[in-house]
C-alpha positions in Angstrom: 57.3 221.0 113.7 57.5 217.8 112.1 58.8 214.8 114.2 62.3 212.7 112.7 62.4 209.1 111.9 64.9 208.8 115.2 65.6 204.5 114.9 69.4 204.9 113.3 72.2 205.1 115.5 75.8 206.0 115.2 78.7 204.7 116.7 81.7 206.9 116.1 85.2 207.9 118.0 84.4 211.3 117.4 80.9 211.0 119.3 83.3 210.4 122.1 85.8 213.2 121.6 86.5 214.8 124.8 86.4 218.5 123.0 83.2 217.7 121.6 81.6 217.1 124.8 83.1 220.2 126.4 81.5 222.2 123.5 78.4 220.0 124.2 78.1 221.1 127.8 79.2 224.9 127.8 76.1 225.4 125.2 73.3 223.1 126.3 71.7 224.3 129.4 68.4 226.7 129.7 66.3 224.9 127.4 69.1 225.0 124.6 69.9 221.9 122.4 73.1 221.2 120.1 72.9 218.4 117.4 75.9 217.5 115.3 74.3 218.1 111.7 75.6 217.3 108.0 78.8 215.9 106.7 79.8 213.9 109.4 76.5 212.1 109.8 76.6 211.2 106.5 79.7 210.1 106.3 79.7 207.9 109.2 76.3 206.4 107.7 78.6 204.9 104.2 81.6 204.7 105.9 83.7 207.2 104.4 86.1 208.8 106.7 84.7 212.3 108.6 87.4 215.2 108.2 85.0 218.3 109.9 82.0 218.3 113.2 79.9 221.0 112.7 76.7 221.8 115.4 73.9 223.3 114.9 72.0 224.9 117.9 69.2 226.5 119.2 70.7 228.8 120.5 71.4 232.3 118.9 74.9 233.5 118.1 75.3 235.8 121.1 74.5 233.3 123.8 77.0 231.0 121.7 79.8 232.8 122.1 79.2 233.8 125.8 78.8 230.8 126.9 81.8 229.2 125.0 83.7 232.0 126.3 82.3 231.4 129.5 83.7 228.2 130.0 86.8 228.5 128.3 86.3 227.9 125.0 87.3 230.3 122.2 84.6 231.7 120.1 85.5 233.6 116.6 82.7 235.4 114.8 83.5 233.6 111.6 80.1 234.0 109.8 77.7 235.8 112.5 75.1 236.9 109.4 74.2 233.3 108.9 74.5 232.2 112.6 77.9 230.8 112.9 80.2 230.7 115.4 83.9 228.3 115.3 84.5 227.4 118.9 87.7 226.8 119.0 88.1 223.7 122.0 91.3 222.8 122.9 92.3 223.5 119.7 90.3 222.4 117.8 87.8 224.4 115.4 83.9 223.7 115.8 81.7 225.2 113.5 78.2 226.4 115.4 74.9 227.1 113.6 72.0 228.5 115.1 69.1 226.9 113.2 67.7 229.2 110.7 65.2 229.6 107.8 65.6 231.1 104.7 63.0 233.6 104.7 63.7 235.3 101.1 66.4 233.6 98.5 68.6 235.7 96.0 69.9 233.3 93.9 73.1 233.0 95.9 72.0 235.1 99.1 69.4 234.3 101.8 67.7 236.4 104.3 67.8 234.5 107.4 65.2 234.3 110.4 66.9 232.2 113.5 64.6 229.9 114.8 64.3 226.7 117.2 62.7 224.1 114.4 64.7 221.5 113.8 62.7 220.6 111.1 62.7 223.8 109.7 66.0 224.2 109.3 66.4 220.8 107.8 63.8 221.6 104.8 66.2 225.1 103.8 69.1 222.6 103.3 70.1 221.3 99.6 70.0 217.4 99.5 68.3 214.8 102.2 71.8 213.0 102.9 73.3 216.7 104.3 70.3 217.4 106.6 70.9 214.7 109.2 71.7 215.0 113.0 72.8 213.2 115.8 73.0 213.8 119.2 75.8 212.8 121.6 73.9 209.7 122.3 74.3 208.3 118.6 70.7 208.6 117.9 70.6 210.0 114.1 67.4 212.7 114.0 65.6 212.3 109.7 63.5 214.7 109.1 63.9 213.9 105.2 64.5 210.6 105.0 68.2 211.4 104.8 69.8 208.2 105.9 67.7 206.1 103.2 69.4 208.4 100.6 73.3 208.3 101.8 72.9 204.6 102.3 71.6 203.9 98.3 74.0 206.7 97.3 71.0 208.9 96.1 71.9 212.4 96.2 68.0 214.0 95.9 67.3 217.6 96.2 65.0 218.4 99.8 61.0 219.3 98.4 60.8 220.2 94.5 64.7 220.1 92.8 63.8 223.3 90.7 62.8 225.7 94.2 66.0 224.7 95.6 67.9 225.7 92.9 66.1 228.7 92.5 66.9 229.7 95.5 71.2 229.0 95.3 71.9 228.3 91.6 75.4 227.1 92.9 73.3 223.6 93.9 73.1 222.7 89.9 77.2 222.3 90.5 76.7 220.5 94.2 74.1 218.5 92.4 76.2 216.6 90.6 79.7 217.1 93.0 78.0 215.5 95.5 77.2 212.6 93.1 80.6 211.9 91.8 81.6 211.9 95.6 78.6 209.9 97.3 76.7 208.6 94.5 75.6 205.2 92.8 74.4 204.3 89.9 72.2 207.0 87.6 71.8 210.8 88.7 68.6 211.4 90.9 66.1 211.8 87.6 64.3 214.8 88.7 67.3 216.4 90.3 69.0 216.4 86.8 66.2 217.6 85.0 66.3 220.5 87.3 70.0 221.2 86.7 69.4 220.8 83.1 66.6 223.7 83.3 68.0 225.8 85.4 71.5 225.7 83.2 71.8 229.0 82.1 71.8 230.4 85.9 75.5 229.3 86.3 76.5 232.7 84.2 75.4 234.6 87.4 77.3 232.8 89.8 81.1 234.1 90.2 84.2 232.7 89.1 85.6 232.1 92.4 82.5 229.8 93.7 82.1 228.0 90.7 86.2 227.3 90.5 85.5 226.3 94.1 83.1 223.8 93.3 85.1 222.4 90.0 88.3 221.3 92.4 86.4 219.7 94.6 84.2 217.7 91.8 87.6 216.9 89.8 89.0 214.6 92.2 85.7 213.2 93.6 85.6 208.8 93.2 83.6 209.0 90.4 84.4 212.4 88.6 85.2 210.5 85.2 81.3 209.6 84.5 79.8 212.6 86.1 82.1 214.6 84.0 80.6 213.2 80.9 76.5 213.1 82.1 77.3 217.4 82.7 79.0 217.3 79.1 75.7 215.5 77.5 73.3 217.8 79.4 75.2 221.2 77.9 76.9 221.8 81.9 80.2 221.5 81.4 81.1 223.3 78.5 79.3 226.3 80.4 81.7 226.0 83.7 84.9 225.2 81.1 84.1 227.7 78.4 85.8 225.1 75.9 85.8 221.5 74.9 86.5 218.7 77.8 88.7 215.5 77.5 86.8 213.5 78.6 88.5 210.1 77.6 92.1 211.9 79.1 90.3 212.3 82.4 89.0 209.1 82.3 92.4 207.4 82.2 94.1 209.7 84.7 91.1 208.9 87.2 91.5 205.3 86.3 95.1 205.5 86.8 95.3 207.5 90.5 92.5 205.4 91.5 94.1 202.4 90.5 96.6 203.4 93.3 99.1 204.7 90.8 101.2 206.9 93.3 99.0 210.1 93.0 95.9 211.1 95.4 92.8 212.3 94.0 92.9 215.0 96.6 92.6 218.9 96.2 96.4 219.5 96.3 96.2 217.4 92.5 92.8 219.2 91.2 94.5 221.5 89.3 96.6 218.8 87.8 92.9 216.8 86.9 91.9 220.3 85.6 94.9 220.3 83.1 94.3 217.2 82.5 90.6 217.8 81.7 90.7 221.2 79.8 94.6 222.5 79.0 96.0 221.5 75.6 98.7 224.1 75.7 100.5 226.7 78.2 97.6 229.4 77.1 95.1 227.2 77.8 96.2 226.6 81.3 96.1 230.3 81.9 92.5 231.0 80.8 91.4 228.2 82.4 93.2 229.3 85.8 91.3 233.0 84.7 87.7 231.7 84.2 87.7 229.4 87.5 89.9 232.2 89.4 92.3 229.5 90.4 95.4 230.8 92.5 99.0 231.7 91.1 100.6 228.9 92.3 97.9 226.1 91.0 98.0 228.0 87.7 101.9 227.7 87.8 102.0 224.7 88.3 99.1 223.4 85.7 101.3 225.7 82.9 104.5 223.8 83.5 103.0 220.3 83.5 101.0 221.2 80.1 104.6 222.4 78.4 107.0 219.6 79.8 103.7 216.8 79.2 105.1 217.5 75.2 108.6 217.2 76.1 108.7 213.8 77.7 110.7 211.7 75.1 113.5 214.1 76.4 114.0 211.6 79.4 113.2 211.7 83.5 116.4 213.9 83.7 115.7 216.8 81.1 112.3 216.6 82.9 113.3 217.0 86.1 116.1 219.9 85.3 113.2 222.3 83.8 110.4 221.1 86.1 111.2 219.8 89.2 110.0 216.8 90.8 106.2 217.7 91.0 105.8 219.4 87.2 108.3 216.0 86.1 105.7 214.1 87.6 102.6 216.0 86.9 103.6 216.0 83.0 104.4 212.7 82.8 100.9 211.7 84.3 99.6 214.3 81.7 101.4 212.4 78.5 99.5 209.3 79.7 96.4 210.8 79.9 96.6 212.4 76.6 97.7 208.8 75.1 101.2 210.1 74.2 102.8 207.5 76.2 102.2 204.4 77.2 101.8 202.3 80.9 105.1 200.6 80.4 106.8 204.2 79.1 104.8 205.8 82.2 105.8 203.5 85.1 109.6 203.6 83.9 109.6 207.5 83.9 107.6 207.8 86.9 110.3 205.6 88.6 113.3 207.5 87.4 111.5 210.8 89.1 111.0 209.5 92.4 114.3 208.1 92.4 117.3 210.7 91.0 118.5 213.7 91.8 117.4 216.8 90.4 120.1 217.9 88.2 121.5 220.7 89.1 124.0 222.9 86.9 127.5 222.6 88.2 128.6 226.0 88.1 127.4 229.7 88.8 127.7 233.2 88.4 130.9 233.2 90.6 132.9 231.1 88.4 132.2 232.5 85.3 132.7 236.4 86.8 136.6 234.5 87.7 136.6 233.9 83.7 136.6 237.2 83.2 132.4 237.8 82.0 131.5 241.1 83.9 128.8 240.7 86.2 125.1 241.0 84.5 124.1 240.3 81.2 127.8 239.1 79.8 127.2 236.5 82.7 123.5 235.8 82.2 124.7 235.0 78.7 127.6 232.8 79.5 125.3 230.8 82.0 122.5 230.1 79.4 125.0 228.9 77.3 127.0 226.2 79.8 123.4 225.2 80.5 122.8 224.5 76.7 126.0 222.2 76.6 125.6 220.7 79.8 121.5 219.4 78.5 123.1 218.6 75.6 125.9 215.9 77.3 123.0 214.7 78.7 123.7 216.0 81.9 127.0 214.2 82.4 129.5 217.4 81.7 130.9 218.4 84.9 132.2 221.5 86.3 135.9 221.7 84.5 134.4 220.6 81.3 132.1 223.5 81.4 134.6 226.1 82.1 136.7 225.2 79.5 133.7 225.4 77.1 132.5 229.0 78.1 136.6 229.7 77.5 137.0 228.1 74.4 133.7 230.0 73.1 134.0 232.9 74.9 133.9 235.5 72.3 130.7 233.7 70.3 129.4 234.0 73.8 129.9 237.9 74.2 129.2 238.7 70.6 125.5 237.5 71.3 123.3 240.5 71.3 
């Protein structure tokens, strides 16, 4: 067992969390050791906020869960093949691995051997900055020279780029997510060339990891450039399966991160996906198909890519047939696309924060007291005092729409 570089350490509120050290204590007795390990070392290293704890342990999933249970804790079997256990403490969800090697690789899969090398289990990890500990004492355990990495934004591949990706060919997609999110400057050289080689292997992955990994890299800080080094090296149109726009995505990035009133978080990916790769309504739907997107983002990403051509029809006809979020969302779209411009943006953007949604001022009921028999004759009368009322710009009211389905109620009837 190699020995870790052990001179960084942390100072963090959640080193101090109460439920942490309960977990802690339940699990560390007998010889057994828990280290926090991954993204919340790194993060705390650059400063970015840390959102998840996970542990890793030397201790095997069984006694894991009896001694959480033990002491009160909650232990869920969550992913028991690869050693983890979510202790749920007061609460709150841990995530506990026991350390582990990779004893034979699949391409996706590993056969796993639990162990008690620290060491070992750092070297089956993908990149130096994710395979970094600490203990509750702040002291940061490198077995890869880790912290060196997150702290000059290199995201480098642990041993030889090409074995690791041999081994999980979803790493030539976390290659370069993890560099839009935490990197500077150029992509790790050999790390690239790896990716590059190994290119092909993302038509074995599935849909739904691969979509998985595209959200997450759409809204990462620096998305915009990464985007465009995957397009150059022949990655992106593999994951898209059609042409990017790049420049499009390059101004909405700019924009949101410019603090224009939208979050680049994973509630807007699919809107940075549209943005990226949907021309028109059918795009939106294939796109939603290949990266196995759900219902609802693919909903959503169809409205804003329809309304994003209708915006010269005002905030309010945008609102009626969208809503506030597809308003929104294909407004930001026009931009992107160059349609519109900032002042044109801002002013619309304004107006859809601010109205009301219009709503149509009457309903079924009233027209059924006109006399249109309840179903189709009303459907039909309804679609009609819609029509009149987008027409008047929204400003017909209720009496002024009754007396228009009157006055044409027999054109009305008469339509087939």
């Amino acid at each position: 067992m190699s020995r870790p570089r052990s001179d960084t350490l942390l100072t963090a509120d959640w080193l101090a969390d109460r439920r942490l050290h309960r977990l802690f204590a339940a699990i560390e007795r007998d010889d057994e050791t828990c280290w926090v390990v991954g993204g919340a070392v790194r993060n705390t290293l650059i400063g970015l906020p840390v959102t998840d704890v996970d542990v890793a342990t030397t201790a095997l999933p069984a006694v894991v869960a009896e001694r959480a249970a033990a002491a009160g804790l909650k232990p869920v079997p969550t992913g028991i093949e690869h050693g983890t256990i979510t202790v749920v403490v007061e609460s709150h969800p841990f995530e506990v691995t026991t350390l582990r090697q990779d004893i034979e690789t699949h391409g996706r899969h590993a056969t796993v051997h639990f162990g008690r090398d620290w060491s070992a289990d750092a070297h089956r990890r993908d990149f130096t900055m994710n395979a970094l500990y600490v203990s509750l004492d702040g002291v940061v355990h490198d077995f890869v020279d880790g912290v060196a990495d997150a702290r000059a934004g290199r995201v480098r591949f642990i041993g030889r780029a090409e074995r690791r990706i041999a081994e999980d060919r979803l790493r030539i997609l976390r290659f370069f997510r993890f560099h839009a999110a935490y990197g500077r400057g150029a992509p790790d050289p050999e790390g690239l060339h790896a990716c590059i080689a190994a290119r092909d292997g993302l038509f074995g992955l599935s849909a739904e990891r691969i979509g998985q990994e595209s959200l997450k890299l759409v809204v990462a800080r620096r998305a915009a450039e990464t985007l465009a080094i995957m397009s150059d090296a022949g990655l992106l149109q593999r994951v898209l399966g059609r042409a990017a726009d790049l420049g499009g995505f390059a101004r909405l990035a700019a924009f949101v991160h410019a603090d224009g009133g939208l979050a680049a978080t994973a509630a807007e990916a699919g809107l940075f996906l549209a943005v990226l790769a949907a021309w028109s309504e059918g795009d939106a739907v294939a796109l939603a198909e290949r990266l196995r997107l759900s219902n609802a983002m693919r909903d959503r990403m169809v409205v804003a890519v329809k309304l994003a051509r209708r915006v010269g029809a005002g905030a309010a006809a945008l609102l009626h047939a969208g809503g506030r979020e597809g308003a929104r969302d294909a407004v930001v779209i026009a931009f992107a696309r160059g349609w519109i411009g900032d002042e044109a943006r801002d002013r619309l953007l304004d107006e859809i924060a601010t109205r009301d949604v219009p709503v149509l001022p009457i309903g079924g009921r009233d027209l059924m007291a006109l006399g249109f028999a309840p179903g189709r004759a009303v459907g039909r009368a309804l679609a009609a005092a819609e029509a009149e009322w987008v027409a008047s710009g929204f400003r017909a009211g209720r009496e002024q729409l009754l007396e228009y389905v009157k006055t044409h109620m027999t054109a009305i009837l008469a339509i087939g």
